[in-house]
Structures are given as structure tokens and as C-alpha cells.
C-alpha positions in Angstrom: -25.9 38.7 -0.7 -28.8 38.1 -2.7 -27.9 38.9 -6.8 -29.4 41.6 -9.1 -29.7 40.4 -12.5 -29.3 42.8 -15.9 -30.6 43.1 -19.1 -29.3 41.8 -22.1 -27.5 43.9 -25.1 -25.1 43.4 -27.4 -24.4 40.3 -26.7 -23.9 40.8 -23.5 -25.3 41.3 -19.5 -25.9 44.5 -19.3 -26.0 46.5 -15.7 -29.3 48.8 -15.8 -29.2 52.5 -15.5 -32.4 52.5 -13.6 -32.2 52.1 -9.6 -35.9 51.0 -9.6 -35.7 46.9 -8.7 -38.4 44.3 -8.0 -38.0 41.2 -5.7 -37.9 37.7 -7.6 -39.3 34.7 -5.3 -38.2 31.0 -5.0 -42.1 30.1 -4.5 -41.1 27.0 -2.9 -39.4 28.9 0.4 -41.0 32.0 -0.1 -37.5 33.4 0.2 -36.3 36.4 -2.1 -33.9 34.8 -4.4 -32.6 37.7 -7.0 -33.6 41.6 -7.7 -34.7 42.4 -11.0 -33.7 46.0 -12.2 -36.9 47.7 -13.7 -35.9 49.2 -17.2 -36.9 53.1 -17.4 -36.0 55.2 -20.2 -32.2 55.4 -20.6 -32.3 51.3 -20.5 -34.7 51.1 -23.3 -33.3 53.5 -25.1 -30.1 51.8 -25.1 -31.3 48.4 -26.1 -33.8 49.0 -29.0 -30.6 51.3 -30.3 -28.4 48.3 -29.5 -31.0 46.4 -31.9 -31.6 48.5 -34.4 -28.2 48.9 -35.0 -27.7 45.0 -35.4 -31.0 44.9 -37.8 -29.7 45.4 -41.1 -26.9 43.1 -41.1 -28.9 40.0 -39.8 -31.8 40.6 -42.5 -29.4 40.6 -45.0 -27.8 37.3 -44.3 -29.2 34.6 -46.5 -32.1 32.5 -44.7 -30.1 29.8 -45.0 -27.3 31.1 -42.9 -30.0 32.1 -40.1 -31.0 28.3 -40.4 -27.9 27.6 -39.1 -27.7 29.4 -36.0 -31.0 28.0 -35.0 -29.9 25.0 -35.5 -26.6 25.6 -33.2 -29.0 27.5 -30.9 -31.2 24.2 -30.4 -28.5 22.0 -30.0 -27.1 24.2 -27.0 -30.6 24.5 -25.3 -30.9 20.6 -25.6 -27.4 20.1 -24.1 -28.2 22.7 -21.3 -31.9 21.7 -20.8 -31.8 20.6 -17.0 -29.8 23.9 -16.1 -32.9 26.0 -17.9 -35.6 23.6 -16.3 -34.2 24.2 -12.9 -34.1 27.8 -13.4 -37.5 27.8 -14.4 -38.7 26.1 -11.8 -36.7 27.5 -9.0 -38.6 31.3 -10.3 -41.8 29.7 -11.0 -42.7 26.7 -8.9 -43.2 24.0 -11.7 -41.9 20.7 -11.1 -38.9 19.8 -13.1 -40.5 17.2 -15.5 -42.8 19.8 -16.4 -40.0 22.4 -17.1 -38.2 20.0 -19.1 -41.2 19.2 -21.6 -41.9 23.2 -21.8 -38.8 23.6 -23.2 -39.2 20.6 -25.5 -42.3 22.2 -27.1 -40.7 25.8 -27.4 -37.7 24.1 -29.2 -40.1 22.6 -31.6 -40.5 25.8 -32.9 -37.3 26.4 -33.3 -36.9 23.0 -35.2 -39.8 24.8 -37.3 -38.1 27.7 -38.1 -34.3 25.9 -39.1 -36.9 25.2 -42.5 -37.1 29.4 -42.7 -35.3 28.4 -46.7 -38.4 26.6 -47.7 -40.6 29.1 -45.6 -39.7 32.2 -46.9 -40.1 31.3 -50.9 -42.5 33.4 -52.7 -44.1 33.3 -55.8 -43.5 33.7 -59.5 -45.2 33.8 -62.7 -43.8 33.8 -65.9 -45.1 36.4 -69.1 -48.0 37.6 -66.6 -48.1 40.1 -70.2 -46.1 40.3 -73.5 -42.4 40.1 -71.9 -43.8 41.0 -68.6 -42.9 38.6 -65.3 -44.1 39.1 -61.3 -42.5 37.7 -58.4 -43.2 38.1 -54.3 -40.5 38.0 -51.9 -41.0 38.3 -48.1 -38.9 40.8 -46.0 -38.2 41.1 -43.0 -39.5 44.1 -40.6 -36.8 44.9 -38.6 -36.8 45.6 -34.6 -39.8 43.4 -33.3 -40.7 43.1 -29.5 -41.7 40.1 -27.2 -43.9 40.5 -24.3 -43.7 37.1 -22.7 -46.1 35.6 -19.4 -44.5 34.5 -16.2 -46.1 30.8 -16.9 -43.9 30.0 -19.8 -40.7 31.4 -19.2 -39.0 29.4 -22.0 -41.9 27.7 -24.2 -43.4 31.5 -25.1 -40.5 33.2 -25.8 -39.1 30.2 -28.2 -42.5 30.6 -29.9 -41.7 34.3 -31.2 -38.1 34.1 -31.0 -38.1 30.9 -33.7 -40.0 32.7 -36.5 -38.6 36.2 -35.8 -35.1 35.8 -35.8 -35.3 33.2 -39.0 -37.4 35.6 -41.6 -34.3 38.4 -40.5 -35.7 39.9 -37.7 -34.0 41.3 -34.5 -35.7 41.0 -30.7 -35.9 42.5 -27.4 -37.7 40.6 -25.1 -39.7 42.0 -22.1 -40.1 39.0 -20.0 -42.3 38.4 -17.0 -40.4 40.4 -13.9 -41.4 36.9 -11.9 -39.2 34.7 -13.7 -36.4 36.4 -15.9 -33.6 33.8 -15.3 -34.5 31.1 -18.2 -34.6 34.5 -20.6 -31.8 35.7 -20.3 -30.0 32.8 -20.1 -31.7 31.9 -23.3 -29.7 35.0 -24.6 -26.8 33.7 -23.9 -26.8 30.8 -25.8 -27.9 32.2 -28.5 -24.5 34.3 -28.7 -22.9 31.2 -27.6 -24.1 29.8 -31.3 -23.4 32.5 -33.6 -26.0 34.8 -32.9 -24.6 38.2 -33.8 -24.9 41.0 -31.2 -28.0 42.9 -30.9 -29.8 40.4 -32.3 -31.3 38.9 -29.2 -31.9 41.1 -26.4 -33.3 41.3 -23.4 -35.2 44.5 -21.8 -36.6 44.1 -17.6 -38.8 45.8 -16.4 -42.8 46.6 -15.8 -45.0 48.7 -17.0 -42.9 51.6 -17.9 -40.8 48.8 -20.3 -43.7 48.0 -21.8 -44.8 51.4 -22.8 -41.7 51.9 -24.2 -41.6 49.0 -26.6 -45.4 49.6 -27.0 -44.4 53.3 -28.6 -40.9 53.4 -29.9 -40.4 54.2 -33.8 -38.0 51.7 -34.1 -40.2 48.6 -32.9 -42.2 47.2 -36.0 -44.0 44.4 -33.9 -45.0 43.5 -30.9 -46.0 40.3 -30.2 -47.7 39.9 -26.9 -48.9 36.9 -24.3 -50.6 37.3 -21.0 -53.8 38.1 -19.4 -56.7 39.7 -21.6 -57.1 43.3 -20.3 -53.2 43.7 -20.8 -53.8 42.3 -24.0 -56.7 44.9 -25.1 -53.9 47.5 -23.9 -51.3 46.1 -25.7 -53.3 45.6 -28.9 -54.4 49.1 -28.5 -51.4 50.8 -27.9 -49.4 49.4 -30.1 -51.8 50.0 -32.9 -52.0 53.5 -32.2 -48.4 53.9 -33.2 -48.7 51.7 -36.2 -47.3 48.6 -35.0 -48.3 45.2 -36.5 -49.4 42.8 -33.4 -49.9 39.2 -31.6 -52.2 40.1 -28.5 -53.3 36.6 -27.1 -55.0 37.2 -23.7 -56.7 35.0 -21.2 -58.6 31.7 -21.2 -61.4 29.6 -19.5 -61.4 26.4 -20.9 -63.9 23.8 -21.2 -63.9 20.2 -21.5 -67.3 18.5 -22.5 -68.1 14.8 -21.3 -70.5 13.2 -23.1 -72.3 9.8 -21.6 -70.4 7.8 -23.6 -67.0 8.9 -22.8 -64.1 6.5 -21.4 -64.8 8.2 -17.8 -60.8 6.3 -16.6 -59.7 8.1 -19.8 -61.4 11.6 -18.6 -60.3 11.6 -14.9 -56.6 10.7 -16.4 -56.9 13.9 -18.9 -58.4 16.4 -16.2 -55.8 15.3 -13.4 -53.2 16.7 -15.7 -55.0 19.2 -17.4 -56.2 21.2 -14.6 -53.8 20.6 -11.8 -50.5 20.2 -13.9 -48.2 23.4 -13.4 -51.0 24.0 -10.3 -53.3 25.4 -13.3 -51.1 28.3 -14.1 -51.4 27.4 -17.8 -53.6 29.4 -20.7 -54.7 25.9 -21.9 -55.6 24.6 -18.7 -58.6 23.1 -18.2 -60.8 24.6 -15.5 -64.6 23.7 -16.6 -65.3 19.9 -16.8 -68.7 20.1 -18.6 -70.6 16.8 -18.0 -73.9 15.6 -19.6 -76.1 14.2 -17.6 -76.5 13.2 -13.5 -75.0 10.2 -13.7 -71.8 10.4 -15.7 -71.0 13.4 -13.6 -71.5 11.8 -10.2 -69.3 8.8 -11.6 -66.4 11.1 -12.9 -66.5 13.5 -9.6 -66.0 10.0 -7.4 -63.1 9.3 -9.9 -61.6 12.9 -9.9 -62.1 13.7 -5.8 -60.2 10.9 -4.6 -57.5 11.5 -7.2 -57.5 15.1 -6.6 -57.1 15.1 -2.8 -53.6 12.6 -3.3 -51.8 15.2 -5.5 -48.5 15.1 -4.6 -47.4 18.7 -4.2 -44.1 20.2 -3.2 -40.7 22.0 -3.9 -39.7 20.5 -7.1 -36.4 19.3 -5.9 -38.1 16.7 -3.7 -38.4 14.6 -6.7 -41.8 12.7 -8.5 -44.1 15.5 -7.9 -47.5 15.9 -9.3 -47.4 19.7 -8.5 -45.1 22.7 -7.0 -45.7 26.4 -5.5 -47.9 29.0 -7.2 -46.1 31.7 -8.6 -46.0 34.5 -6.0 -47.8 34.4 -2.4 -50.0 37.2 -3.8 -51.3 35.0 -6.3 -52.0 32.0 -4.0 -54.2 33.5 -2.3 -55.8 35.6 -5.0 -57.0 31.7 -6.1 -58.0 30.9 -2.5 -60.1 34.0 -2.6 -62.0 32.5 -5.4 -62.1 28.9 -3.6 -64.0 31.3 -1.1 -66.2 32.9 -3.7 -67.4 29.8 -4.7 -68.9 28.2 -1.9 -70.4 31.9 -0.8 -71.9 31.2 -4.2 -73.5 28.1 -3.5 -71.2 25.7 -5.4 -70.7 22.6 -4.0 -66.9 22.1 -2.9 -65.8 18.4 -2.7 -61.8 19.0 -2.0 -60.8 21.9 -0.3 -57.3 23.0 -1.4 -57.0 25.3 0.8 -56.6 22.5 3.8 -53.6 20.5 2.3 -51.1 20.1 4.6 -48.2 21.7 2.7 -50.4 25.4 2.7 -49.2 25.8 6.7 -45.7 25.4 5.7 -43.1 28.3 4.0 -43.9 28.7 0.1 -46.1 30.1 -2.1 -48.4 26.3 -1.9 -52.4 25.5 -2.6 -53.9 22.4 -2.9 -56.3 21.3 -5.8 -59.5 22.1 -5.0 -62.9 20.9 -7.0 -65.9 21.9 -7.5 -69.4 20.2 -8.3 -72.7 21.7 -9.4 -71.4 25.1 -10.6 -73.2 27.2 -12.5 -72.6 29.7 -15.6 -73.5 32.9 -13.2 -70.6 31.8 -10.9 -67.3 33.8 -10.7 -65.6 30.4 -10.5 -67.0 29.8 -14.2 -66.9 33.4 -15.4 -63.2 34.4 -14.3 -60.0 32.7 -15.2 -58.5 31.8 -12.2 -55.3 30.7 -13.3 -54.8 28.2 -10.4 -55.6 24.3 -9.6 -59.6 25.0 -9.5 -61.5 22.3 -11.7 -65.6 22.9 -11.7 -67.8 20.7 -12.9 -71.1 21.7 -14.3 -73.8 19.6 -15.1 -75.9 19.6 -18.2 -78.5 17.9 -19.6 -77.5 17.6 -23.4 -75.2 18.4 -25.7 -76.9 21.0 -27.4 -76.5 22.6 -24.0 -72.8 21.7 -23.6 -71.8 23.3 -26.9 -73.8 26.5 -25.9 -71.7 27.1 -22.8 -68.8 26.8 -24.8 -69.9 29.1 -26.9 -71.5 31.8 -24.6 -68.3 32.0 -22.7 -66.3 35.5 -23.5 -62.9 33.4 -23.6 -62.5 31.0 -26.8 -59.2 30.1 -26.2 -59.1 25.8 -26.0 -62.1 23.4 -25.7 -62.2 19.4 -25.6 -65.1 16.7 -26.0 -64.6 13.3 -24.9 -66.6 10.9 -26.5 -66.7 7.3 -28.6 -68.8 9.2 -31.2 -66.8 10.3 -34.4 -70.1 12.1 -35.3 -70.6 13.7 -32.2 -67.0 14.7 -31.8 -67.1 16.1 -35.5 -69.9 18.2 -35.1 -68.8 19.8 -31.9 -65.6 20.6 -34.0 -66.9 22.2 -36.6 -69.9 24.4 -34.6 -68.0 25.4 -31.3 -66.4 29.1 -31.3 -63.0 28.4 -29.7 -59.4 28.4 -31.7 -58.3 25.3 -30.5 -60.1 22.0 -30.2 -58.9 18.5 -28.9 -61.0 15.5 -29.6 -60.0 13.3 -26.6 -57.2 15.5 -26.3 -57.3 18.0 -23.2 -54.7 20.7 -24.0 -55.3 20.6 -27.6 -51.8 23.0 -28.3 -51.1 22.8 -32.1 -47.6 21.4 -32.8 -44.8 24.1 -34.5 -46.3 23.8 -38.2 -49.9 24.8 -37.1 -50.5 27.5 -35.3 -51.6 29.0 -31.7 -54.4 30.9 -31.0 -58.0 31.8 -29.5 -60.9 33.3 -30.7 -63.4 36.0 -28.9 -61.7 37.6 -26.0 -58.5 35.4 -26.0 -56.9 36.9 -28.7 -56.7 40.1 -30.4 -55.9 41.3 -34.2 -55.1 38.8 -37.1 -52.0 36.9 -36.4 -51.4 33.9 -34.5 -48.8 32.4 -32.7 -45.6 29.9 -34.7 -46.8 28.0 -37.5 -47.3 29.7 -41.0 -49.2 32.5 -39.1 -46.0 33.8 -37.4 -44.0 33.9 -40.9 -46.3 35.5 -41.9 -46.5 38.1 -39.1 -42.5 38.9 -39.1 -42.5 39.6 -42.7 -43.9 42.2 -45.5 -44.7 40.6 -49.0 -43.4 42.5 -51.8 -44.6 42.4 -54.7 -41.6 43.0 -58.2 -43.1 43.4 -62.1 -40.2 43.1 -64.3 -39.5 43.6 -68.1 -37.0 44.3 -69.6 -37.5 46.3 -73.0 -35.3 46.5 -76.2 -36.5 49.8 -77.1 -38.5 52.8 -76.1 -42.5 52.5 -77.0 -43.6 56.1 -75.6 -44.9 57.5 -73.0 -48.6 56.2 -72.4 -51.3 58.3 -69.4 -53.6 55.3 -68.9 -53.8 52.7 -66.4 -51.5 50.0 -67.4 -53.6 46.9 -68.3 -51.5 43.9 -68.6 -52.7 41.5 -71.4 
């Protein structure tokens, strides 16, 4: 019989009150592998309770305590990592070596946040006035949320679950409903290190979940990754019942190729960058920008040939350059925009859409690409979240940079270029939170931090790094003295001297 997972609680799988389920997929059969109970109210009620009631407790252990079941927790995931790759890739499609290196870079978060002693220090000055001294401490918040994307199962989640639970913090986590295997079993090893029930929980569900989370008293923070109008919701929502939030939302990322760019170097970079993970990544890139005629009809030559070899299939048939999408819905959602494109007048070089595997049983696309696209297109406007690269053709730089900047998504850009000039100047003047100089998914290691700019992210915090101390804590601010005698009562502003 096919299984129905739970939620999380306690410490513990918990079976769901709700009778409402939804079907998970193995993309590469296209065969219903699990049902997912959908959370309604009684479930969610009985979770955020469940962390709540574990809140106090784990904020008052000393940071350095918390260190230590990260540390446990890490040591676990490593020694369990090709059990949580192949659940990841058996919900989502993503070959196994690139399961495996998502969960290396969500554990380097975690490796991040074992430091939570050194991170959580405030700040202290001595006789501020005449026997007068002022210290900050950090605090925890208490109940915060996670609202994680089906494309990083594991990666995302370790991103808000490092930071959170370290500064004192306990979670429920509302993963995607596509892939909820590598959560919850994430949940279970953190109890398996230490992690005290209620401290890590796990909440399924859809849209009504959400909500819930989204408007509960007891939730402090919601932290939130997925596609932009969910995050203007999210942001909105939340805000509405005074909530601090993460909203990062959608993408459209460009690469710019100058005329003096290593053009082997380029093709290398774009072959992973766009097709790796079949495109289903926030940092993918999807707009090769080139300047001028001739480096682009050198670097298309490169990429087309390159592009129609992929090697795609079921990750379990070994050294694959790509798996399944997602869902079937989503397949052809991209191959609608495939369509769209040549009805637009773009020219298509490889056809994805005629790869052999498509005919077969799973959720499969081929990489397409695209030359001569142009900036009213909806294969340059939309993110399409699947292995589409387009390359558009410019005449300058100048030009290049103002694409970049024009676009409504500012999520990741790259230049490629033997110009340090060139390649500082695009830096410092293009509107986008992440750049990589020769670097193609420019994603900030765990001690800087994650984030876009424009309509890629909403409100102030971004994601691990400093930025997400910062967002799972309230400063507080103590002035201390400590008098011999009385000096009277005084009705003025103090003013310290």
C-alpha cells in the first residue's frame, strides 16, 4: 500500500487529525509514492502548542549548550547523508551528486551556527556616566516559522533552522507538500542528537498551514522561501499580525559576457548553471547576456552542441547531468513557455521538448535554448524555473548592465570577463543582491548572507550569515548603577554626563 507520512511534534511522528491528503510523486516514474496529510486547524493548533510549550526551556539553555546539539546534529546528517540525498531525489528528481552537495551547503550553516557563543555577544561600556554602565544582550524570540520551497528540500530549511535554533529559538517547519521526506527526517535526527522535544517540528500542509502560521499569536517569525507573489502574501500577512519576516521570492538571473571573456570557461559555467537541477534553482541562470555578434554566435555553437548531449534520467541510473522536473504539471508549464517563445519570434536552437526521454514515464524535459531573445519576451520577463537558457544580444556593456538593472527580479547576476575594471564596475553599479565575478551561482557561503534585491525579496532581513542572528533575536538594551545612598527624586530627562 502506498504510505501516508505525519507531521512532526514532540519529538515525535505525529498521525494528522485532518483527512484532507495530497499525492507525493517519484518524478522519475511518475508513479504516486506517499500521501501527505494536509494540516487544518486542530494539527496546527497542536504543534505550535507542542512548541511553545518547549520555548522557554531551550532559550534558557546557555548558547553554548545549543552549540552542542548542532554540532551532534551535523555529525548525524553527515553520517546519514546518502539516505537524505536519495530521499530528496526520489521526491524531487535531482540527481544524487546534486542532492549530496545541497545538503553540504545547508550544513554549512549549521557549522555557522555551532559559533552561536561568539555570535550572540553584545556590547558593553564601562562608566557611560558617574557610576553608570550599559550593556546589550540578544534574546531570543520564541516560536518562529519556516516556509521552505520544494527545490531545496534540505539546503533551505538548514539555512533557518541553523540560526534559529542556536540564538534559543524553537521551529515548526511548513515544507513544500512535493517533497516532505528529507524534512521530516531532518527532525528526526535532530532528536536523535539531543534536541529536546518541541523544539523542531514539523507542520504539512498547503495553504490553510500557512495561514495558520502566518496569523497565530504564538509565532514571532516567519521566515519564508518560494516564488514572489507567495512572498508579497507572506510578507503581508504576516506583517499584519506583527510578525518579524524573511520573504525571498522569485528570480531571473543574468549572466553578462563581455568580448573578452574565456568563452570554454562560460559554456562550462552556463552548462551547470542553467541546466543543473533541470533549472529548478532560484540562482539559476536563465539569461546569457552577450556583447556583441560575434562572441554570441561563438558561445551559442559552444553551448548548442553541449546542451543537446545532456545526459538526463532517473537518478538511480548513475552519472547523470540531469533528472525529472518536479511534478508533470510543472513540466509542461516550462514546455508551454518553450512554446511561447518561438510564437514570439525567438530563435530556438535545441528543442527540449524532442529529447527522447520526454516519450517515456516521468515528469522529463530536455534543455532547450534560445538565441536572439528580447527584453519584451515572456521567456525573458517570467522565471520559468526549468532548463530554458536565452541568450540575448547586446551591443555594449552599458547596455548589458541596464538589462540587469531594468529587470523586476534582482536576485543573482554574473559578468565574465578578463577585465578587473570592467568586472569592478559592473559590481559596484548593478541592482542585484548577489554578484559573481566569473562565478555563475554567486551563493554567499554561511558567514555572509543570502538575498535579492527589487522583487526577489521582501522586508529587511536576509537569509544565514550575521543577517539571520540578527533576525531570530531582540537586542536589549540594560543601564546599571548601583547607588550607595538615596539622591532624591529628580522630574527631568535624565542626561547622562
Amino acid at each position: 500500500m502506498t504510505p501516508t507520512l505525519s507531521h512532526f511534534a514532540r519529538g515525535a511522528r505525529l498521525p494528522a487529525h485532518s483527512t484532507r491528503t495530497s499525492p507525493i510523486y517519484d518524478p522519475a516514474t511518475g508513479r504516486v509514492a506517499a500521501h501527505l496529510p494536509l494540516a487544518d486547524a486542530t494539527d496546527a493548533r497542536r504543534v505550535i502548542d507542542d512548541a511553545a510549550a518547549a520555548a522557554g526551556a531551550w532559550g534558557e539553555r546557555s548558547a553554548s549548550d545549543r552549540a552542542q546539539v548542532l554540532f551532534k546534529f551535523r555529525e548525524l546528517c553527515l553520517a546519514n547523508r546518502d539516505a537524505i540525498a536519495r530521499l530528496i531525489s526520489n521526491e524531487h528528481g535531482k540527481v544524487l551528486a546534486d542532492a549530496r552537495g545541497e545538503l553540504q551547503r545547508g550544513l554549512e550553516v549549521i557549522e555557522f551556527a555551532c559559533g552561536i557563543p561568539h555570535l550572540m555577544k553584545g556590547e558593553f561600556s564601562d562608566g557611560v556616566s558617574r557610576g553608570i554602565d550599559m550593556h546589550s544582550l540578544r534574546q531570543p524570540l520564541g516560536v518562529v516559522a519556516a516556509i521552505t520551497p520544494f527545490n531545496f528540500p534540505a539546503m533551505v530549511p538548514l539555512w533557518m533552522l541553523g540560526p534559529a535554533l542556536a540564538t534559543g529559538n524553537v521551529v515548526v517547519l511548513k515544507p513544500s507538500e512535493r517533497d516532505p521526506s528529507c524534512p521530516l527526517r531532518l527532525a528526526e535526527l535532530w532528536s536523535e542528537a539531543g534536541g529536546p522535544p518541541g523544539t523542531f517540528n514539523v507542520l504539512n500542509g498547503d495553504k490553510e498551514a500557512v495561514d495558520a502560521l502566518l496569523t497565530d499569536p504564538l509565532v514571532q517569525a516567519v521566515s519564508f522561501v518560494g516564488s514572489t507573489p507567495v512572498a508579497r502574501y507572506v510578507h503581508e500577512a504576516a506583517g499584519k499580525h506583527g510578525k518579524r519576516v524573511q520573504a525571498m521570492g522569485g528570480a531571473k538571473n543574468h549572466c553578462v559576457v563581455l568580448p573578452d571573456a574565456d568563452l570554454a570557461q562560460v559554456a562550462d559555467a552556463l552548462m551547470g548553471a542553467a541546466y543543473g537541477s533541470a533549472g529548478e534553482r532560484c540562482m539559476a541562470i536563465s539569461i546569457a547576456v552577450v556583447v556583441g555578434d560575434a562572441t554570441a554566435d561563438a558561445l551559442v555553437a559552444r553551448l548548442a552542441e553541449r546542451v543537446r548531449a545532456l545526459e538526463i534520467g532517473a537518478p538511480t541510473e548513475g552519472n547523470l547531468d540531469m533528472g525529472p522536473l518536479v511534478t508533470s504539471a510543472h513540466r509542461d508549464r516550462v514546455a508551454e513557455y518553450v512554446s511561447a517563445g518561438v510564437a514570439e519570434g525567438a530563435t530556438l536552437v535545441v528543442d527540449g521538448r524532442a529529447h527522447p526521454r520526454v516519450a517515456g514515464p516521468g515528469f522529463f524535459l530536455g534543455g532547450s535554448l534560445f538565441d536572439r531573445v528580447t527584453s519584451g519576451m515572456s521567456i525573458y520577463q517570467d522565471e520559468i524555473f526549468g532548463p530554458v537558457l536565452c541568450v540575448v544580444r547586446v551591443s555594449s556593456a552599458d547596455e548589458a548592465l541596464a538589462l540587469c538593472d531594468s529587470h523586476r527580479y534582482g536576485n543573482g547576476v554574473a559578468i565574465f570577463t578578463r577585465s578587473g575594471g570592467a568586472a569592478r564596475d559592473f559590481a559596484h553599479r548593478v541592482q542585484c543582491g548577489m554578484v559573481g565575478v566569473n562565478v555563475a551561482i554567486p551563493v554567499p557561503l554561511a558567514f555572509y548572507s543570502f538575498g535579492g534585491w527589487k522583487e526577489s525579496a521582501f522586508a529587511d532581513h536576509n537569509q544565514h550569515g550575521m543577517d539571520g542572528v540578527r533576525f531570530y533575536t531582540r537586542v536589549k538594551t540594560v543601564t546599571s548603577r548601583w547607588p550607595e545612598g538615596t539622591s532624591g527624586a529628580s522630574f527631568v530627562m535624565p542626561v547622562l554626563r
